[in-house]
Backbone as numpy.savetxt, mean C-alpha at the origin, in Angstrom:
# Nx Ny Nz CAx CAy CAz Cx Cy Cz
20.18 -15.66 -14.46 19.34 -14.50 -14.46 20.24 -13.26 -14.46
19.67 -11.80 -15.22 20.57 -11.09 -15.34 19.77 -9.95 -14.48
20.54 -9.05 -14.34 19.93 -7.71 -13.87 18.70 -7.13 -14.19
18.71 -7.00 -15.82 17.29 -6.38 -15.96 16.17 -8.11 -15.90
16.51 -8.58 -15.86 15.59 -9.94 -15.37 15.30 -9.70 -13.91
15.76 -9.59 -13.32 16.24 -9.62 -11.89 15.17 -8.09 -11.49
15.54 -7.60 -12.34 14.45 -6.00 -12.33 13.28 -5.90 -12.24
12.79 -6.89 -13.48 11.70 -6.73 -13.80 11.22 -7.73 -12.87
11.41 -8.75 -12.57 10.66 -9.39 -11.38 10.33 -8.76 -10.21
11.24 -7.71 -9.73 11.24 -6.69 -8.58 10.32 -6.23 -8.80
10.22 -5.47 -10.11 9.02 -4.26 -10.60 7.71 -5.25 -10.45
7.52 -6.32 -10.93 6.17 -6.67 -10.59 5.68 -7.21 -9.21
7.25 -7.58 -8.49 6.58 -7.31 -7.35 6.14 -6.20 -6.69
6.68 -4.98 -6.98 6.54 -4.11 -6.03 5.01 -3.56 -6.98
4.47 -3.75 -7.63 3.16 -3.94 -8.37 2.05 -4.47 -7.68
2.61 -5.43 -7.27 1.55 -6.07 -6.41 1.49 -5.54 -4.82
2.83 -5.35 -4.72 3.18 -4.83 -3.27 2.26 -3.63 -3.00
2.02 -2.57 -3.79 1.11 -1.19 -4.05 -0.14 -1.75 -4.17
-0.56 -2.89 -4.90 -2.09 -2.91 -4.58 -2.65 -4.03 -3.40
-1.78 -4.54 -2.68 -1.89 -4.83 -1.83 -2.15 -4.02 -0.66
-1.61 -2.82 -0.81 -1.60 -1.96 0.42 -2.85 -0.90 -0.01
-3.23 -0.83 -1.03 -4.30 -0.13 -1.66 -5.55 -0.61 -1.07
-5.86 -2.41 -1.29 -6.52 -3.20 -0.49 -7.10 -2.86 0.82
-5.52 -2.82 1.48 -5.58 -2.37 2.97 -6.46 -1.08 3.44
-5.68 -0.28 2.51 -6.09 1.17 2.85 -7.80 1.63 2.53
-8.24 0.89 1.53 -9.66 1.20 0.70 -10.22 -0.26 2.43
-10.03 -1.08 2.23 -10.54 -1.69 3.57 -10.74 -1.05 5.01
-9.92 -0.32 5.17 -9.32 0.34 6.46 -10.75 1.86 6.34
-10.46 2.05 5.43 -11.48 3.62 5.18 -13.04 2.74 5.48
-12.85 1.74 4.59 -14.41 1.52 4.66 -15.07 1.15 6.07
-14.13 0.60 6.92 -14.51 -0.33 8.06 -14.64 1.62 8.95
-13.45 2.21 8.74 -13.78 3.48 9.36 -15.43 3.63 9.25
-15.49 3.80 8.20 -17.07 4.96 8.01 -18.46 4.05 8.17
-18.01 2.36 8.15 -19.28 2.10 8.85 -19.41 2.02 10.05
-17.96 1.78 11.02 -18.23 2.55 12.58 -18.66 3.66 12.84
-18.66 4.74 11.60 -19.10 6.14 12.38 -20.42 6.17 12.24
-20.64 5.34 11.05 -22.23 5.12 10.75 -23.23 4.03 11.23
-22.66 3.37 11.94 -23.41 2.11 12.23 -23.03 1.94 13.54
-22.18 2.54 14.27 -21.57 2.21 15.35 -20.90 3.16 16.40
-21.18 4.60 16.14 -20.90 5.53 16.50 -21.13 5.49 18.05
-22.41 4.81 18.42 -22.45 4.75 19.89 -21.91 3.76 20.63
-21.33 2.74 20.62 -20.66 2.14 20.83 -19.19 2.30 21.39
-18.98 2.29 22.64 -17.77 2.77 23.15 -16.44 2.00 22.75
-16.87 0.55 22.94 -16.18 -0.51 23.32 -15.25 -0.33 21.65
-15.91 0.31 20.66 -15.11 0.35 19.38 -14.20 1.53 19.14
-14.73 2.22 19.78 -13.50 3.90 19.96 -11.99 3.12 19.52
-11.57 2.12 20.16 -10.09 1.77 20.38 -9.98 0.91 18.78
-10.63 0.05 18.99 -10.68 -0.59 17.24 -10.45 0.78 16.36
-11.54 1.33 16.29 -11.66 2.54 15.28 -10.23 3.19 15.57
-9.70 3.46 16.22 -8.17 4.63 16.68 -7.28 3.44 16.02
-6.98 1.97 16.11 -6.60 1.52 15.58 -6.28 1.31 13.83
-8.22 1.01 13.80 -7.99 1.06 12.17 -6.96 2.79 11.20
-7.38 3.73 12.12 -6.99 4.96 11.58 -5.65 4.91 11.45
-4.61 4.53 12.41 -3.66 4.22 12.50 -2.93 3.08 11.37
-3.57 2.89 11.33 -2.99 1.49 10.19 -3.46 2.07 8.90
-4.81 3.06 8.46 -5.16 3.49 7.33 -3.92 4.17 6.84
-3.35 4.89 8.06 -2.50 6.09 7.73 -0.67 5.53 7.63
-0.46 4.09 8.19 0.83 3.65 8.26 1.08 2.89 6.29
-0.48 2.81 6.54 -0.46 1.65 4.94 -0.07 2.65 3.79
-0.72 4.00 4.13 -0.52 4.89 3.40 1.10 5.26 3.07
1.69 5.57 4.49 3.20 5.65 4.52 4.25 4.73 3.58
3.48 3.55 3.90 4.43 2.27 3.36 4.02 2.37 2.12
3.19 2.85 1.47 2.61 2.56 0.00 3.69 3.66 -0.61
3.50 4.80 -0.19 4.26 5.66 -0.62 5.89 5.30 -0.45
6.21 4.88 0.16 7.79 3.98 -0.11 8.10 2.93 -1.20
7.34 1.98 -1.01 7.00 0.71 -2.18 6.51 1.82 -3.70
5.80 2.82 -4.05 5.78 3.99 -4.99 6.72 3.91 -5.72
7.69 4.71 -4.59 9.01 5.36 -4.94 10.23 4.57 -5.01
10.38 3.44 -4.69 11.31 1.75 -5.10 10.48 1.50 -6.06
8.95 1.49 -6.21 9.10 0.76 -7.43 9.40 1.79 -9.10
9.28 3.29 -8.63 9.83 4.05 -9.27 11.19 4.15 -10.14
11.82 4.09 -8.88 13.56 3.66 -9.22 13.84 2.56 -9.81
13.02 1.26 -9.59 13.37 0.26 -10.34 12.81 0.62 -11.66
11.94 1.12 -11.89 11.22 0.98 -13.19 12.30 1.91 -13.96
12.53 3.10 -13.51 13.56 3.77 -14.50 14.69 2.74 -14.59
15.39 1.79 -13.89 16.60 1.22 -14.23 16.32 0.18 -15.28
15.59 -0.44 -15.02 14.35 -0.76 -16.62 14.61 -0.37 -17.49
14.00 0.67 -17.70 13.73 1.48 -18.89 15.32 1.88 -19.65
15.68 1.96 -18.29 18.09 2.05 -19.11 18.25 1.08 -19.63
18.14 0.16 -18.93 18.53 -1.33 -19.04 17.92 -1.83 -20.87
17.00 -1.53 -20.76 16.22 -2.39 -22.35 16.22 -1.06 -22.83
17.21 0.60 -22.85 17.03 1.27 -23.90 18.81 0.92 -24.36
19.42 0.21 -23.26 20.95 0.15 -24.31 21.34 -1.11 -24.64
């Protein structure tokens, strides 16, 4: 296996890696807004809910890292199969 082999396997992982965390994050929002809507009185979920927010907002962080690696790989790509 060579480098840009080696690349492009990266790049589709980190492909999947982004909609995996997309998953998360579109999951995380939704479970938010039917606690505020369905469950708002409910104490015992305050801590769940502070949780999910927390993780909406870490998935977010990490997505935006996995972004920007899979950024960089993709331009070394694009060198790689333009010479």
């Amino acid at each position: 296996m060579n480098k840009l082999q080696i690349l492009q396997e990266s790049l589709s992982g980190r492909h999947d890696e982004i909609m995996n965390y997309q998953i998360n994050i579109d999951n995380f929002a939704r479970a938010i807004a039917k606690i505020d809507a369905d469950y708002a009185e409910e104490p015992h979920l305050v801590e769940f809910r502070e949780n999910l927010v927390n993780l909406h907002d870490s998935n977010k962080i990490e997505q935006l890292k996995a972004i920007i690696i899979r950024d960089v790989i993709a331009e070394q790509v694009d060198e790689l199969e333009g010479s």
